[in-house]
PDB file of N, CA, C and O in Angstrom, chain B, residues numbered from 101:
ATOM      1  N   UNK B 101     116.346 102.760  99.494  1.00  0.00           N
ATOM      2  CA  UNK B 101     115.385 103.103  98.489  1.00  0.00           C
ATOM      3  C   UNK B 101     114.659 101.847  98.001  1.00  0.00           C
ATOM      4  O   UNK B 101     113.468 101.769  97.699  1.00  0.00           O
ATOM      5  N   UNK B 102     115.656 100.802  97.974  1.00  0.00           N
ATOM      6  CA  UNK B 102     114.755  99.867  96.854  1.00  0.00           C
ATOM      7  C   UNK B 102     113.650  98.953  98.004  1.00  0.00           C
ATOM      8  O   UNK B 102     112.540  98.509  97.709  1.00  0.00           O
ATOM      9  N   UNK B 103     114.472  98.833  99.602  1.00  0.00           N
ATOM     10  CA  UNK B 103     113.341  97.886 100.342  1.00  0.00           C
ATOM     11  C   UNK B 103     111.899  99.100 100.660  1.00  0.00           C
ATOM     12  O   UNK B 103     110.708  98.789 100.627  1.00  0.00           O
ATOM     13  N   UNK B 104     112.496 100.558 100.968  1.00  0.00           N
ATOM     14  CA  UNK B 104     111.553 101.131 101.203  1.00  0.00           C
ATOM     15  C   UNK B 104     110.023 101.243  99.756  1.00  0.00           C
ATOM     16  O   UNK B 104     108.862 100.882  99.948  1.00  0.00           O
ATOM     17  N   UNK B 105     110.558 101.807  98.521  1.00  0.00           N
ATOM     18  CA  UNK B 105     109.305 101.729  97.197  1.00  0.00           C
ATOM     19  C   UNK B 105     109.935 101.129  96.837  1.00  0.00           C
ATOM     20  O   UNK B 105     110.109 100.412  97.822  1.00  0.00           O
ATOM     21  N   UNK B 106     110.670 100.666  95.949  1.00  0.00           N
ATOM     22  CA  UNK B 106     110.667  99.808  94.792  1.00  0.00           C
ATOM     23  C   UNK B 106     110.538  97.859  95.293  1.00  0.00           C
ATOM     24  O   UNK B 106     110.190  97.108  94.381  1.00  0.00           O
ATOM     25  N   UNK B 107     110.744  97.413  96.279  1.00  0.00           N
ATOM     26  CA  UNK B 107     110.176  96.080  96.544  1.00  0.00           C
ATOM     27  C   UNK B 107     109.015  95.999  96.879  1.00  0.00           C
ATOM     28  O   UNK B 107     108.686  95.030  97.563  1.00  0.00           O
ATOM     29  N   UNK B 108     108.158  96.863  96.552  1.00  0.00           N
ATOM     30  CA  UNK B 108     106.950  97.265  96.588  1.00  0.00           C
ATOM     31  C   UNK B 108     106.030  97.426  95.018  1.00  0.00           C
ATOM     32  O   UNK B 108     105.992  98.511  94.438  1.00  0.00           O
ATOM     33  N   UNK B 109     105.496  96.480  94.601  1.00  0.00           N
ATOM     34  CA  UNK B 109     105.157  96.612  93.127  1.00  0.00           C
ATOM     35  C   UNK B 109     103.899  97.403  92.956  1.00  0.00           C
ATOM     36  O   UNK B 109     103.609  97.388  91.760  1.00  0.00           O
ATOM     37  N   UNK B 110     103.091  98.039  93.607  1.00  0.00           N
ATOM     38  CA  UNK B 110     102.077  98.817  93.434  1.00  0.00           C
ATOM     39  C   UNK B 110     102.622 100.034  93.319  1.00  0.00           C
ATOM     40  O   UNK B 110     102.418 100.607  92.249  1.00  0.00           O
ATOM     41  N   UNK B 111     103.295 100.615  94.174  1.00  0.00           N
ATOM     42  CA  UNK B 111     104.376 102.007  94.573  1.00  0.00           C
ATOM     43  C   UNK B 111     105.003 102.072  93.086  1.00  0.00           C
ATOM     44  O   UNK B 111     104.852 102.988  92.277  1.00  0.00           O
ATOM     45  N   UNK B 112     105.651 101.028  92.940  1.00  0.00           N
ATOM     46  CA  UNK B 112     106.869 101.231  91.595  1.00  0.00           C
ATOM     47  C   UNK B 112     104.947 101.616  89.877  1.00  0.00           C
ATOM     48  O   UNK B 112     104.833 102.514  89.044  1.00  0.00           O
ATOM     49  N   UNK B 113     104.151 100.597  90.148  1.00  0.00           N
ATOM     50  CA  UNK B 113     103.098 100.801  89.139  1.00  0.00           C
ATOM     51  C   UNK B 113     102.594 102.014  89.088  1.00  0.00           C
ATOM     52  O   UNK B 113     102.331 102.450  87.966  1.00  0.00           O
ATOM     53  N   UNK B 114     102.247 103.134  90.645  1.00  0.00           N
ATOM     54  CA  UNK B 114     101.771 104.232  90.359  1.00  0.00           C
ATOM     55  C   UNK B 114     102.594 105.327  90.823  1.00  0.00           C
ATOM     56  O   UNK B 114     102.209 106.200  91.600  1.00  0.00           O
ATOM     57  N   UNK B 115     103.892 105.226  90.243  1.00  0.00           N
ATOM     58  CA  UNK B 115     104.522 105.970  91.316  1.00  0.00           C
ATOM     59  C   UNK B 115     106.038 106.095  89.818  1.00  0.00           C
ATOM     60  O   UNK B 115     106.704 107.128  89.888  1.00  0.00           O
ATOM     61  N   UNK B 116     106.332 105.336  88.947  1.00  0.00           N
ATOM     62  CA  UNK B 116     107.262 104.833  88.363  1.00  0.00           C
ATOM     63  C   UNK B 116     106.968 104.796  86.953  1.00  0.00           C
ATOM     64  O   UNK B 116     107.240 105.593  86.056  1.00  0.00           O
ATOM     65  N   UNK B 117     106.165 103.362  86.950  1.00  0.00           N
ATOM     66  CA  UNK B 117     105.568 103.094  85.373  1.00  0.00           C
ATOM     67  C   UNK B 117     104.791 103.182  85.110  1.00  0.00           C
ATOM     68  O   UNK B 117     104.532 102.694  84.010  1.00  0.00           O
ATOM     69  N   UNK B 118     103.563 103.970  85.965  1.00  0.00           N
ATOM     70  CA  UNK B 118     102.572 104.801  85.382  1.00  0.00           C
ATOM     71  C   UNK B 118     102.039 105.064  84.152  1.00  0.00           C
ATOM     72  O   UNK B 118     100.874 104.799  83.855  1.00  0.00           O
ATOM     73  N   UNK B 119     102.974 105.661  83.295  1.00  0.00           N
ATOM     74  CA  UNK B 119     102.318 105.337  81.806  1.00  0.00           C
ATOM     75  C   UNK B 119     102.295 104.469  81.047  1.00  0.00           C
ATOM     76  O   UNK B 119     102.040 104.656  79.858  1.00  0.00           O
ATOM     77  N   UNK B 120     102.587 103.170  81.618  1.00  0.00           N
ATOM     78  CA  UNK B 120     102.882 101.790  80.926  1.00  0.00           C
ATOM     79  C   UNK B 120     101.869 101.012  80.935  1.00  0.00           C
ATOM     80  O   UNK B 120     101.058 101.034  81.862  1.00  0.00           O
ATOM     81  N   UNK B 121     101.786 100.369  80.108  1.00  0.00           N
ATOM     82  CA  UNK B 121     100.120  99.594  80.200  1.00  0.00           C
ATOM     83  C   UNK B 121     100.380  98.253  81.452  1.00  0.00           C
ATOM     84  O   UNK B 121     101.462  97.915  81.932  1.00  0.00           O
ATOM     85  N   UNK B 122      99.567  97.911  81.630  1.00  0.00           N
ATOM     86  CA  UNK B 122      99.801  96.717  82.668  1.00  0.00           C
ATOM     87  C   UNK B 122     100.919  95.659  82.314  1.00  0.00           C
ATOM     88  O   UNK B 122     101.867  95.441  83.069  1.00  0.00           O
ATOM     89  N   UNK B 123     100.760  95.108  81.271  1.00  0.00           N
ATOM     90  CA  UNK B 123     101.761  94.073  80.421  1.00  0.00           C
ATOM     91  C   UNK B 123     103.205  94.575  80.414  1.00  0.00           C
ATOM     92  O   UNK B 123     104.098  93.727  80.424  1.00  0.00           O
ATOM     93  N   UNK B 124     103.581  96.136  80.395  1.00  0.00           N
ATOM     94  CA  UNK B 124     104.739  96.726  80.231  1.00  0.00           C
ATOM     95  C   UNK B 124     104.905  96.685  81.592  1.00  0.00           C
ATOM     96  O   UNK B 124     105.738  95.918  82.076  1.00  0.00           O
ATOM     97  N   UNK B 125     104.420  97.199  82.084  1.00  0.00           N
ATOM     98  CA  UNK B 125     104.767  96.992  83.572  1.00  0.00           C
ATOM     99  C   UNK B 125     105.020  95.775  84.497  1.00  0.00           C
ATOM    100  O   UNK B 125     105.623  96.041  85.537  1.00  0.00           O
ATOM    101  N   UNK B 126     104.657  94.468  84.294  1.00  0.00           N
ATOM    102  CA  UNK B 126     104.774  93.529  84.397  1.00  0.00           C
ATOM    103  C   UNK B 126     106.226  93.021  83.913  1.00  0.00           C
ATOM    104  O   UNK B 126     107.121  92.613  84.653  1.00  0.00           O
ATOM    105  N   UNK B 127     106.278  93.177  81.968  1.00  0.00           N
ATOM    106  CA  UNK B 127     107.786  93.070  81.544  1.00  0.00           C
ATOM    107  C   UNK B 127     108.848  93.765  82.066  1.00  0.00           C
ATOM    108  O   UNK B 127     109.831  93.106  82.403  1.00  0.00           O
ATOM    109  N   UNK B 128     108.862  95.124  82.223  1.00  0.00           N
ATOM    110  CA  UNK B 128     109.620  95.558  82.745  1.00  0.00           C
ATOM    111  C   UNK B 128     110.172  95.635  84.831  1.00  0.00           C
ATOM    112  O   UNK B 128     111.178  96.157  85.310  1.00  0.00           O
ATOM    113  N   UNK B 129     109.168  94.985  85.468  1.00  0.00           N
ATOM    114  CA  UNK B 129     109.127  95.132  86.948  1.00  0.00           C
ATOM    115  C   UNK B 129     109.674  93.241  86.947  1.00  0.00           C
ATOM    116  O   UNK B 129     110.722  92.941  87.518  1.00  0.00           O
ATOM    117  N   UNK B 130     109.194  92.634  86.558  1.00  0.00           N
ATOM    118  CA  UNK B 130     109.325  91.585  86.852  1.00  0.00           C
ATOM    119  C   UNK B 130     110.413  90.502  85.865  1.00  0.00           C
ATOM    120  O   UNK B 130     110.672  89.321  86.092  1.00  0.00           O
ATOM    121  N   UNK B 131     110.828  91.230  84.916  1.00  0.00           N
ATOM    122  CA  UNK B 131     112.005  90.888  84.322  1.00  0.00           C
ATOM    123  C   UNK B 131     113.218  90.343  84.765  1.00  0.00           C
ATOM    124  O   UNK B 131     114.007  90.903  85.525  1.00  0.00           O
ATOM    125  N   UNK B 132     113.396  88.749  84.048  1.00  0.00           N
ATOM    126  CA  UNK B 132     114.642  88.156  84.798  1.00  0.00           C
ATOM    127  C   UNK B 132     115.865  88.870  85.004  1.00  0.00           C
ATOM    128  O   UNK B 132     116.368  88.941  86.125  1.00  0.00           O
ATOM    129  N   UNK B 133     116.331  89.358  84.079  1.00  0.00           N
ATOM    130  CA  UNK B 133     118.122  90.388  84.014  1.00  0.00           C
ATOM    131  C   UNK B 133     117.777  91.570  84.509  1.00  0.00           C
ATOM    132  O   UNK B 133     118.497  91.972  85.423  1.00  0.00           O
ATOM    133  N   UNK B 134     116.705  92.396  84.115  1.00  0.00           N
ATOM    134  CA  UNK B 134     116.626  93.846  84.681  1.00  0.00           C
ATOM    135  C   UNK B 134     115.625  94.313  85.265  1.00  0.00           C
ATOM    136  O   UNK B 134     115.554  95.515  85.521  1.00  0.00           O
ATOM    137  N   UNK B 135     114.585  93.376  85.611  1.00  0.00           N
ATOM    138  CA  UNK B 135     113.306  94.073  86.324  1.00  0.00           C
ATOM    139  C   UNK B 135     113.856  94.671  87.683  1.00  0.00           C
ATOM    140  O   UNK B 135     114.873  94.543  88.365  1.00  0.00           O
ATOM    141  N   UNK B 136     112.477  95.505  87.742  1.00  0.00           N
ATOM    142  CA  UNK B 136     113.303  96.361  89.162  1.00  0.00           C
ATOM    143  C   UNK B 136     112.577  95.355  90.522  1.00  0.00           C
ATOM    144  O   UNK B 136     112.179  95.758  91.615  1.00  0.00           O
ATOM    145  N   UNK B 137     112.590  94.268  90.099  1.00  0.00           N
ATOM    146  CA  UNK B 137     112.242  93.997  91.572  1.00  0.00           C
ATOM    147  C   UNK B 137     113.204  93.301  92.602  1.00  0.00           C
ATOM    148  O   UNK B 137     112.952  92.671  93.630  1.00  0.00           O
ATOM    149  N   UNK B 138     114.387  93.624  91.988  1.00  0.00           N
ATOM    150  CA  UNK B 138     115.801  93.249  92.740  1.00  0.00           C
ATOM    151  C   UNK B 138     116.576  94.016  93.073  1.00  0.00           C
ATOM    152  O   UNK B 138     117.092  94.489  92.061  1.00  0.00           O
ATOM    153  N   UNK B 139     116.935  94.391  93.852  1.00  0.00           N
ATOM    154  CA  UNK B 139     118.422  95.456  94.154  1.00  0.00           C
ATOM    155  C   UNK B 139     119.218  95.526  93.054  1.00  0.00           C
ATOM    156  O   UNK B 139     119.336  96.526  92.346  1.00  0.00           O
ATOM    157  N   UNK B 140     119.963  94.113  92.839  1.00  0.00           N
ATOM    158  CA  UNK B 140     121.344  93.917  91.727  1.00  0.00           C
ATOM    159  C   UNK B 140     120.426  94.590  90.517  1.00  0.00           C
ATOM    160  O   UNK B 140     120.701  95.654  89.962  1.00  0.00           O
ATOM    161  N   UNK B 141     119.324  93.785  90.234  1.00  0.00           N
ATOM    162  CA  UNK B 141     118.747  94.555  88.923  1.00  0.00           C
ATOM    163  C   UNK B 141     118.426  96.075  88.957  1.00  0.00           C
ATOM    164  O   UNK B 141     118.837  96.778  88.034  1.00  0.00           O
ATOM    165  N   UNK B 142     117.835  96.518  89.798  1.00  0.00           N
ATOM    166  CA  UNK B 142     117.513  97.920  89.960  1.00  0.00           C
ATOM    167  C   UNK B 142     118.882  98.900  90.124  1.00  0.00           C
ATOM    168  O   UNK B 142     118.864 100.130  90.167  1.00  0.00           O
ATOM    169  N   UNK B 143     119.849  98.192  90.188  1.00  0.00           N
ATOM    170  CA  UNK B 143     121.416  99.275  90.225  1.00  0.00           C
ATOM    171  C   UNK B 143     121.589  99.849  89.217  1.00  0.00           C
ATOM    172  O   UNK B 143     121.853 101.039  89.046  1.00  0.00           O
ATOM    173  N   UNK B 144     121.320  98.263  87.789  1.00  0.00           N
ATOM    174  CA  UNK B 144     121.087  99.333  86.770  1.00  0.00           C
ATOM    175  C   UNK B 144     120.486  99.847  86.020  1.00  0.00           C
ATOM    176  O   UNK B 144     120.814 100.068  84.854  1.00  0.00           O
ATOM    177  N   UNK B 145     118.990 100.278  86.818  1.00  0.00           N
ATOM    178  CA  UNK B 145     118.098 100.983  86.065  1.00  0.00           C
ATOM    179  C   UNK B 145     118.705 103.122  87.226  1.00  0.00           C
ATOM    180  O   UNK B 145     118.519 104.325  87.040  1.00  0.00           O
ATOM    181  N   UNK B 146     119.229 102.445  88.000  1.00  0.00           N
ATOM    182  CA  UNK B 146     119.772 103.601  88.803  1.00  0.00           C
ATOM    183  C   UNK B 146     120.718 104.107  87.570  1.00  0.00           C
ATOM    184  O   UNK B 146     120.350 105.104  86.949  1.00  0.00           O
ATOM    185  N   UNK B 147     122.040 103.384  87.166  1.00  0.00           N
ATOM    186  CA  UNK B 147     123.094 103.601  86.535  1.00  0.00           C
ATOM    187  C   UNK B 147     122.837 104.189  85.127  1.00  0.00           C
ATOM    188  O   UNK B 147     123.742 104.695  84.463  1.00  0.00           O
ATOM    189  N   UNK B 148     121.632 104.102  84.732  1.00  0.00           N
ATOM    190  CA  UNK B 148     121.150 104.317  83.510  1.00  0.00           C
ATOM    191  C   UNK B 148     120.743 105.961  83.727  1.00  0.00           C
ATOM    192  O   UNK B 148     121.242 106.931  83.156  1.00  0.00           O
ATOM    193  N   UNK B 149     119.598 105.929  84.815  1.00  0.00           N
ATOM    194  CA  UNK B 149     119.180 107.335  85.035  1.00  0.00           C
ATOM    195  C   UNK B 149     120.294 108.583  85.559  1.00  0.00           C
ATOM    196  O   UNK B 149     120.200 109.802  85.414  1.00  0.00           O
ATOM    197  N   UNK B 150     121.255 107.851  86.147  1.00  0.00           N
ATOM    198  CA  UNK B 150     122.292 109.030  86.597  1.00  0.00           C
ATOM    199  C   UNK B 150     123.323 109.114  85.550  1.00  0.00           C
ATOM    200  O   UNK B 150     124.349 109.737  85.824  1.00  0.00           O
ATOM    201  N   UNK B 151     123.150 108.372  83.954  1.00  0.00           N
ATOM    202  CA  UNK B 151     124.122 108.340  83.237  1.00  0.00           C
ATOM    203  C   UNK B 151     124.740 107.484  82.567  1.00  0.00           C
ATOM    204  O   UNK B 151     125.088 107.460  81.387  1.00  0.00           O
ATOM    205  N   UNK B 152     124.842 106.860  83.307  1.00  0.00           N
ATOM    206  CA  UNK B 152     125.277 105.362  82.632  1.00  0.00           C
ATOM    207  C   UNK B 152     125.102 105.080  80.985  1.00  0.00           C
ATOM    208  O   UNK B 152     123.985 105.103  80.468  1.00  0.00           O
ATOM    209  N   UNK B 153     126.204 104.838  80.291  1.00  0.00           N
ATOM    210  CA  UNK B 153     125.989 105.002  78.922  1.00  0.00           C
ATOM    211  C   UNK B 153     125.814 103.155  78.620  1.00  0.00           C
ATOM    212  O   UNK B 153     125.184 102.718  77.657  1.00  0.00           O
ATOM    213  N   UNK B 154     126.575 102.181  79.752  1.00  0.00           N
ATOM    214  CA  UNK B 154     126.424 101.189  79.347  1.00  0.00           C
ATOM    215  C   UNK B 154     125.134 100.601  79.798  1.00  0.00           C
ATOM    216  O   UNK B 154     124.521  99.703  79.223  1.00  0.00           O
ATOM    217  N   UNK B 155     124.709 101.366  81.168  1.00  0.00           N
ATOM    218  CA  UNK B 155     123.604 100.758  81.667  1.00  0.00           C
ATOM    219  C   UNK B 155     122.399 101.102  80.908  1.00  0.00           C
ATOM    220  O   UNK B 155     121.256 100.684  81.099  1.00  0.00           O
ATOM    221  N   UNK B 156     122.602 101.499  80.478  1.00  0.00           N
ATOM    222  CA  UNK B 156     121.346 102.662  79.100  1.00  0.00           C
ATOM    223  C   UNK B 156     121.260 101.932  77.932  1.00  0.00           C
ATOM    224  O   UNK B 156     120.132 101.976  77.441  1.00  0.00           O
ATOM    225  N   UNK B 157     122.053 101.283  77.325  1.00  0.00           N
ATOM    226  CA  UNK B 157     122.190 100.858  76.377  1.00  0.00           C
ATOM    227  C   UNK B 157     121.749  99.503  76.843  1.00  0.00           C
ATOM    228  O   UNK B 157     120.692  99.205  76.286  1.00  0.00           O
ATOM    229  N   UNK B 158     122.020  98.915  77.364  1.00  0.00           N
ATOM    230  CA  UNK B 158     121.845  97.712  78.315  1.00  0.00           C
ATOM    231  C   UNK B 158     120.138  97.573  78.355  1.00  0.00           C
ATOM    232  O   UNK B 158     119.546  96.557  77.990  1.00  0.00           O
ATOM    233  N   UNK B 159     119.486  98.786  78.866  1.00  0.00           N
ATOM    234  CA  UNK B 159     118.277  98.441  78.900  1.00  0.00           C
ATOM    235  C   UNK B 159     117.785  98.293  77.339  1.00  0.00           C
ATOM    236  O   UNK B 159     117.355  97.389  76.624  1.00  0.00           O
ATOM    237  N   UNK B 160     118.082  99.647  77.219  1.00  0.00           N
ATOM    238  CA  UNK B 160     117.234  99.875  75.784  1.00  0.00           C
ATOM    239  C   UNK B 160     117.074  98.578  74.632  1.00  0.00           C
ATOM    240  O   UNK B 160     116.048  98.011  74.258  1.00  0.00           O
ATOM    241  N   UNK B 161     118.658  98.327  74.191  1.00  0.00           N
ATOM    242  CA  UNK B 161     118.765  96.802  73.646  1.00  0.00           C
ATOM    243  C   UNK B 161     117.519  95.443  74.229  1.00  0.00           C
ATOM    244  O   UNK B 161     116.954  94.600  73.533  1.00  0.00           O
ATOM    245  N   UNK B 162     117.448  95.608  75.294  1.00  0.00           N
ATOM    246  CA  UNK B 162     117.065  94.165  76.430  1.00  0.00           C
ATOM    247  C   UNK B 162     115.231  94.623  76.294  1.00  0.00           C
ATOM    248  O   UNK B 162     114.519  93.620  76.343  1.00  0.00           O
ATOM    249  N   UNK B 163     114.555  95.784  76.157  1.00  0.00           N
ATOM    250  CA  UNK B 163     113.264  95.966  76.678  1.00  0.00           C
ATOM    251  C   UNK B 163     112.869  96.585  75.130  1.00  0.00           C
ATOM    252  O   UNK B 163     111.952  95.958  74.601  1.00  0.00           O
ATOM    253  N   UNK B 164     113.220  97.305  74.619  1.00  0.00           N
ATOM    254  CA  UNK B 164     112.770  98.038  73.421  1.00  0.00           C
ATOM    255  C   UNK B 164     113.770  97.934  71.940  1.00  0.00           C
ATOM    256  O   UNK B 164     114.090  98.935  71.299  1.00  0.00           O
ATOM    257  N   UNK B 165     114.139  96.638  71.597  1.00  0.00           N
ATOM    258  CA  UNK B 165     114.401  96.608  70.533  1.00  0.00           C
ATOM    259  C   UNK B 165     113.558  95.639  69.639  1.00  0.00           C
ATOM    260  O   UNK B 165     113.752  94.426  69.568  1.00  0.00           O
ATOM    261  N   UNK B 166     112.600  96.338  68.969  1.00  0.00           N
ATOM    262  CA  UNK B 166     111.685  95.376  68.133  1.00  0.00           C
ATOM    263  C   UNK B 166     110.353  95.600  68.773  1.00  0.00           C
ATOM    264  O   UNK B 166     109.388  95.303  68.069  1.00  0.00           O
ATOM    265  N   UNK B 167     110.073  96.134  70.145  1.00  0.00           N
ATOM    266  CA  UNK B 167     108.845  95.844  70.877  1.00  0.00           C
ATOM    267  C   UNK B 167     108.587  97.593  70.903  1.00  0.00           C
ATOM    268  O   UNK B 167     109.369  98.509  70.647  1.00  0.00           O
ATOM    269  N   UNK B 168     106.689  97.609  71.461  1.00  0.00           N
ATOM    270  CA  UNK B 168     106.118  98.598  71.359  1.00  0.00           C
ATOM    271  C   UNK B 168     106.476  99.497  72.517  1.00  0.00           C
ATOM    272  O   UNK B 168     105.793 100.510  72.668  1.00  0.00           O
ATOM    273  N   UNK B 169     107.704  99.189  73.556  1.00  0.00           N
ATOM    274  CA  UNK B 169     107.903 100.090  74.126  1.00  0.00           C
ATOM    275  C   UNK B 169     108.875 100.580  73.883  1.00  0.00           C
ATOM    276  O   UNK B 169     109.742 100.135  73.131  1.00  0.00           O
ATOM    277  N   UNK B 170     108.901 102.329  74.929  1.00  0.00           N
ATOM    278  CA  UNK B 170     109.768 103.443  73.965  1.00  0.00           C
ATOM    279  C   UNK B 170     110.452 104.126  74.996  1.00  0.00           C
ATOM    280  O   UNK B 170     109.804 104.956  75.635  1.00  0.00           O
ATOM    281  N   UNK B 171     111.848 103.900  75.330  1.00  0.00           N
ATOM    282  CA  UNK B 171     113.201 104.293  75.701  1.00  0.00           C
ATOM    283  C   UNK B 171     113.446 105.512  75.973  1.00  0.00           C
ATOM    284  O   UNK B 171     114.559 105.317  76.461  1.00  0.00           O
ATOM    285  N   UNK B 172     113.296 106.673  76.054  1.00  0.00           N
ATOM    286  CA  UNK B 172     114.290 108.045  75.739  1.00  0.00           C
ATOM    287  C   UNK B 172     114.720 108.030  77.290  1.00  0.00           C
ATOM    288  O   UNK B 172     114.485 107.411  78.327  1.00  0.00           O
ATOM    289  N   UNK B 173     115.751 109.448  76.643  1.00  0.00           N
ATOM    290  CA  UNK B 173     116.609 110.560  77.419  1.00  0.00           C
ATOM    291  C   UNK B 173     115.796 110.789  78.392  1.00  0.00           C
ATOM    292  O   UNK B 173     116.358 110.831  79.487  1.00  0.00           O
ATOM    293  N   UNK B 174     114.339 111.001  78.402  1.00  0.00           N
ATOM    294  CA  UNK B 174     113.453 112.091  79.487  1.00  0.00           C
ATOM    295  C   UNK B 174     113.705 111.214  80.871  1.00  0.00           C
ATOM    296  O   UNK B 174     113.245 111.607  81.943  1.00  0.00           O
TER     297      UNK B 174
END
């Protein structure tokens, strides 16, 4: 999955973070600890979506605490 779209940063922009403004998309794709443009990093944006209560928390803390972007369940 991740060599086929996600090491692919246009795919992950219209395909992923789509509703993110360019800058969010940038913070969040290219992010040292969790951007998805790494395998190790992208495990736990996987671990988060299938559940993950630590990997969830993990993001949310790291990308949206204090800043204009917004986290949920969906």
């Amino acid at each position: 999955m991740y060599a086929t779209y996600f090491s692919d940063y246009m795919w992950v922009e219209q395909n992923v973070l789509m509703n993110y403004t360019e800058e969010e998309r940038d913070a969040i794709y290219f992010d040292k600890f969790y951007g998805m443009n790494t395998l190790r990093n992208l495990t736990v944006w996987v671990s988060a979506v299938r559940g993950g209560s630590e990997a969830r928390e993990a993001l949310k803390n790291h990308y949206w605490s204090g800043t204009s972007l917004k986290f949920t369940d969906e």
